[in-house]
C-alpha positions as CSV (number, residue, x, y, z in Angstrom):
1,X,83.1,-2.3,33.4
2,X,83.0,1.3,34.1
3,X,79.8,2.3,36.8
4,X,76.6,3.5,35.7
5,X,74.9,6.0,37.5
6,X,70.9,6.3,37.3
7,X,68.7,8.8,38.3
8,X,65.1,9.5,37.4
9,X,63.9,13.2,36.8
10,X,60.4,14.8,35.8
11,X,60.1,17.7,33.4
12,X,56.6,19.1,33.4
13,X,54.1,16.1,33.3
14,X,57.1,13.6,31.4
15,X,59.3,10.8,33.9
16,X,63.0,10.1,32.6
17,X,65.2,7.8,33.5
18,X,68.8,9.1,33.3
19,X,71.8,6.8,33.2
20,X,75.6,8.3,32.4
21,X,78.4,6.1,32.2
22,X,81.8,6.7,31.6
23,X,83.5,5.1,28.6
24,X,87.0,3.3,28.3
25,X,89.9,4.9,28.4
26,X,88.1,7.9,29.6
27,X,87.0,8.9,26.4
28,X,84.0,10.8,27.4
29,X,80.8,10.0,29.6
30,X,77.3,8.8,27.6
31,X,73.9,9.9,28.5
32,X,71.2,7.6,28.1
33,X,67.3,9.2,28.7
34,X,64.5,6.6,28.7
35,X,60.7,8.1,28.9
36,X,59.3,5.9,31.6
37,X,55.9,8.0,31.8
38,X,53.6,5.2,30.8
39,X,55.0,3.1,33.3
40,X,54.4,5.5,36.3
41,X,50.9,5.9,34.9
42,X,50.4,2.3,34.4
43,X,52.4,1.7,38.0
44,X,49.5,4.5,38.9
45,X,46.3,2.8,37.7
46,X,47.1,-0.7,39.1
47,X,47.9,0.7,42.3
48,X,44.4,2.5,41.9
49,X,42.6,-0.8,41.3
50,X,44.4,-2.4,44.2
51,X,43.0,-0.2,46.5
52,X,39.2,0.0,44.8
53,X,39.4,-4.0,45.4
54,X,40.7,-3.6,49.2
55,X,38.0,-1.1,49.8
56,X,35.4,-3.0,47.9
57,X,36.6,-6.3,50.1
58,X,36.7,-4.6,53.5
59,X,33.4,-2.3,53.2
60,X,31.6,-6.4,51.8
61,X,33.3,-7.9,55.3
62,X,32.2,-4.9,57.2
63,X,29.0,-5.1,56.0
64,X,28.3,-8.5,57.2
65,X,29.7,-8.0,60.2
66,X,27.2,-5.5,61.0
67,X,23.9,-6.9,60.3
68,X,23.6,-8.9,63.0
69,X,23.8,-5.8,65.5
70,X,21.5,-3.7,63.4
71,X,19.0,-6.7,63.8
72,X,19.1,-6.9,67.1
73,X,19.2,-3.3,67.4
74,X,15.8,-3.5,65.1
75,X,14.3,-6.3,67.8
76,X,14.9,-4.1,70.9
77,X,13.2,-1.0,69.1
78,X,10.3,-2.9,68.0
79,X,10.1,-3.8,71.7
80,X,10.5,-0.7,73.3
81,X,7.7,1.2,70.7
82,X,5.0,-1.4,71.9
83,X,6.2,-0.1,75.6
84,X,6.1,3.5,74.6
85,X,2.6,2.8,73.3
86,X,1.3,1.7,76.3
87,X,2.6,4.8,78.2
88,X,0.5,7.7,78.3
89,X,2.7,10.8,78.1
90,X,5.4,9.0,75.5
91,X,4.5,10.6,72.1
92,X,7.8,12.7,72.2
93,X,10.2,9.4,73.0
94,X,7.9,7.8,70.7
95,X,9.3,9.8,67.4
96,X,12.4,9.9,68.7
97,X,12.5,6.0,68.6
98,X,10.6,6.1,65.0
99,X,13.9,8.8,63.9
100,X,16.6,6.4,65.1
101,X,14.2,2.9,63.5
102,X,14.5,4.8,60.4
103,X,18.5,5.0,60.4
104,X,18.4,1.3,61.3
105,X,16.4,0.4,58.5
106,X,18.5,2.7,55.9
107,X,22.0,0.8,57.2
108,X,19.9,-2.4,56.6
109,X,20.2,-1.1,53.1
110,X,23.0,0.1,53.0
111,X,24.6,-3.3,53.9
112,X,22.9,-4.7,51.8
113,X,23.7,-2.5,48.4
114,X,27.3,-3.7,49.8
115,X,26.8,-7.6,49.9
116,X,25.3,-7.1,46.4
117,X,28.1,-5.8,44.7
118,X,29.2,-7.7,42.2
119,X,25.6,-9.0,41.4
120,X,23.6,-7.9,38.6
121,X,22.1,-4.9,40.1
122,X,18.9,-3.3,38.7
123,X,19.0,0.1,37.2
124,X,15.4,1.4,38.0
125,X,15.2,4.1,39.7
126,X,12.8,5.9,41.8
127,X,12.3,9.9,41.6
128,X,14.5,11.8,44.6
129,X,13.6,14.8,45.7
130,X,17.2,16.5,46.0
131,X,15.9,19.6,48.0
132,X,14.7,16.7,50.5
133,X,17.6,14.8,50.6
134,X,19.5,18.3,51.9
135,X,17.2,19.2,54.3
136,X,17.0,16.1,55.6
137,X,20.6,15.5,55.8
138,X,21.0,18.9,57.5
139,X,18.1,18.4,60.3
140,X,20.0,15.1,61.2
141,X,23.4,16.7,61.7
142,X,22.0,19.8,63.3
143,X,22.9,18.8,66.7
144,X,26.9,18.5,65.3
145,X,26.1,21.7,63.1
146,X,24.7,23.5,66.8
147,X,27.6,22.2,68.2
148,X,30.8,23.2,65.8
149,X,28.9,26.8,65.8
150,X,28.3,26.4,62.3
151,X,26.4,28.9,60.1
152,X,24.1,27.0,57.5
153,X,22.9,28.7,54.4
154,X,20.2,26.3,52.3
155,X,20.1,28.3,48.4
156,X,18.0,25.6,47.2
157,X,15.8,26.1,43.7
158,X,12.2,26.7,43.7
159,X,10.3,23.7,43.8
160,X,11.3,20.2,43.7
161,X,14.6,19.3,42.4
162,X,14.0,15.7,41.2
163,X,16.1,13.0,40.0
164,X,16.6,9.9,39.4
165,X,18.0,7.3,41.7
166,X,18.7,5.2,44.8
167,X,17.1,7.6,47.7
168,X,19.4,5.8,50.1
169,X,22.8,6.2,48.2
170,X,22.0,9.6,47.3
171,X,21.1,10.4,51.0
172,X,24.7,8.6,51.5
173,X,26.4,11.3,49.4
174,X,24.9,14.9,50.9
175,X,25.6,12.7,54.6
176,X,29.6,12.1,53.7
177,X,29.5,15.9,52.0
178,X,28.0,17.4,54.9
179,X,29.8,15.6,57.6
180,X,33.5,16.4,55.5
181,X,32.5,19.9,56.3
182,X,31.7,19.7,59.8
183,X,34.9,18.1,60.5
184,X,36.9,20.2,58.3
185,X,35.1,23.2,59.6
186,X,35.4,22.4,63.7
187,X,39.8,23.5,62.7
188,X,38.7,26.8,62.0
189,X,38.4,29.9,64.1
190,X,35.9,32.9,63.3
191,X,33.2,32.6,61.1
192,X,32.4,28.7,60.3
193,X,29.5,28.8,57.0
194,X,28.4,25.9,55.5
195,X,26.4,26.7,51.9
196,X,24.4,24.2,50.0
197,X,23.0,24.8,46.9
198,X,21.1,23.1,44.4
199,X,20.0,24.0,40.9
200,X,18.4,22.2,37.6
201,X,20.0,22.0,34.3
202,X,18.8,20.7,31.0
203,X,19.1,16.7,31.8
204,X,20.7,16.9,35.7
205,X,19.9,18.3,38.6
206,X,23.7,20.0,40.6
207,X,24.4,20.3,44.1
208,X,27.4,22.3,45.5
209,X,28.3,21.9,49.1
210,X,30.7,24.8,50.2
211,X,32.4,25.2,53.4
212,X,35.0,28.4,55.0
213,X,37.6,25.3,56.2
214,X,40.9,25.0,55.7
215,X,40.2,23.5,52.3
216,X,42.2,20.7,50.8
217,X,46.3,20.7,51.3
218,X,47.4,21.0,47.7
219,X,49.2,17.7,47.6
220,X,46.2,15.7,48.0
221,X,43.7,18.1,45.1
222,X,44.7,15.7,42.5
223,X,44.0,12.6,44.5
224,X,41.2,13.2,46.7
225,X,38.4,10.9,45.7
226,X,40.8,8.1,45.5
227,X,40.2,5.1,48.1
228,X,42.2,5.8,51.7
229,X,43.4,9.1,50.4
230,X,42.1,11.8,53.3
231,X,42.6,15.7,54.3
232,X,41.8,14.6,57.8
233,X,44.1,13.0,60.6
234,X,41.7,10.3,61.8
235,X,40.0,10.1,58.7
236,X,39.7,7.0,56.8
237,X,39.6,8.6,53.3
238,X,37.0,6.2,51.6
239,X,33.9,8.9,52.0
240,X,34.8,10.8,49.1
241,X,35.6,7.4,46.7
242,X,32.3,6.0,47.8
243,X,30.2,8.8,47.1
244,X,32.0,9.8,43.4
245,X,31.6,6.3,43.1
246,X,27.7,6.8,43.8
247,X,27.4,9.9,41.6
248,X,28.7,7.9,38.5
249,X,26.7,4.9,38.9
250,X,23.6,7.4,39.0
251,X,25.1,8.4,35.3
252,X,26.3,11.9,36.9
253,X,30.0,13.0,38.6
254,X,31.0,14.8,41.6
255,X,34.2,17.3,41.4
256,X,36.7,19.2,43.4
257,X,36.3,23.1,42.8
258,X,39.2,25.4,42.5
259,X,38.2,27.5,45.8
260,X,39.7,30.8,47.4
261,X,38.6,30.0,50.9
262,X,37.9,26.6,52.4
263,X,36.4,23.4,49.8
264,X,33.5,23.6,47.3
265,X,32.6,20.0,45.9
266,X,29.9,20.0,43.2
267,X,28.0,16.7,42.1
268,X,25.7,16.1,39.7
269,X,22.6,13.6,39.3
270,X,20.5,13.4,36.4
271,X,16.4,14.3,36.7
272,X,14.0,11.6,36.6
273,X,12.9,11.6,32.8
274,X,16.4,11.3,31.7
275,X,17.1,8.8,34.5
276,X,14.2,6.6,33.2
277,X,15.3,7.4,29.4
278,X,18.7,6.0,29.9
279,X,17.8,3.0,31.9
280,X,15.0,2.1,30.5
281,X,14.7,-1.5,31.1
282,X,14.7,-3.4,27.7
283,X,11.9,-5.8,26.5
284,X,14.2,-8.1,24.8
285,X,16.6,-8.9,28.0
């Protein structure tokens, strides 16, 4: 038997496999192409559904792992608010302690959402005032912002920008947007912006998050929401997933926009009376 010799080649978006093998007697080589494209893209998702179930596996373990701290962590600041009660001059430590009780409880929830997946979940939702939900993210990472020497610009629309959803998840995706930036943004010299900006459509309300960072390394633009894919060296590249992952449960999306200078993400969430349109909860069920 004569050798065959394989090799496998793309051409544009199409995967060949290419075997040539010499026939007897010399009588000439023959070229076999085989279009193995659906297989890489099948070989693809299955690898993607591998990794949403490892992430969906570890963030359920991690989750139960850490609601027995946040707990405790609850027990010692109910203690230490009756203490600050009884001291005079304590109003200042007092909202402090009240700031960080808050956090507790909204990881509480967190974890929770986590344990439940899987579950039947319910699909009300409550109205979310997005212009909140930035400001609020901002005034907790302003000590980070302060610190990186980041210039913030807010280009919020007038009024309330409310939609409907899960306060806390949607809190969980301006926190991982904002926080990308900070990160990305501290490997920058000169100028370091940060611009947020919200604005309401006919049925969603958007939200663009842009930052003057290095921006995303070409390799990874076509796979950056996937799980454990990350621009970052001691990142852990499930942020992103989650919060796409968040935006489409809501019945919106979140996107990667072509950018001259640094990253521009852009997600979307629809406004309340759509949001209680489309999940309606049904009489009959």
């Amino acid at each position: 038997d004569k050798p065959v010799h394989q090799l496998r080649v793309s051409l544009g978006r199409r995967v060949f496999d290419v075997r040539m093998q010499m026939l007897h007697a010399d009588a000439g080589r023959l070229l076999m192409f085989e279009d193995v494209s659906h297989l890489i893209i099948a070989e693809e998702k299955l690898e993607h559904a591998r990794k949403l179930v490892l992430a969906g596996n570890m963030s359920a373990q991690v989750a139960h792992e850490v609601r027995n701290p946040l707990n405790s962590m609850r027990l010692q600041l109910e203690m230490l608010q009756e203490d600050l009660a009884a001291i005079a001059d304590a109003s200042g430590c007092g909202q402090r302690v009240s700031a960080i009780a808050d956090q507790v409880d909204r990881l509480e929830r967190i974890t929770r959402r986590y344990l439940d997946v899987g579950r039947t979940q319910s699909k009300r939702r409550e109205p979310v005032d997005l212009n909140a939900v930035v400001e609020k993210s901002v005034q907790f990472l302003s000590r980070e912002l302060q610190a990186a020497q980041i210039v913030v610009e807010l280009r919020l629309a007038d009024g309330e920008c409310e939609v409907g959803g899960d306060s806390d998840a949607v809190s969980q995706v301006l926190f991982n947007l904002v926080r990308n930036a900070i990160e990305a943004l501290r490997e920058r010299s000169g100028v370091r912006r940060l611009v947020v900006t919200t604005w309401r459509e006919a049925e969603v309300v958007r939200c663009r998050i842009s930052d003057s960072g290095p921006g995303i390394a070409p390799e990874l633009v076509g796979r950056i929401f996937e799980p454990f894919v990350t621009n970052k060296v001691a990142g852990h590249g499930l942020g992103l997933s989650v919060s796409r992952q968040i935006c489409i449960e809501h019945g919106g999306e979140m996107k990667l926009l072509p950018s001259a200078d640094g990253a521009t993400f852009e997600f979307s969430i629809p406004r309340m009376e759509v949001a209680q349109r489309d999940y309606a909860p049904n009489p009959d069920c």
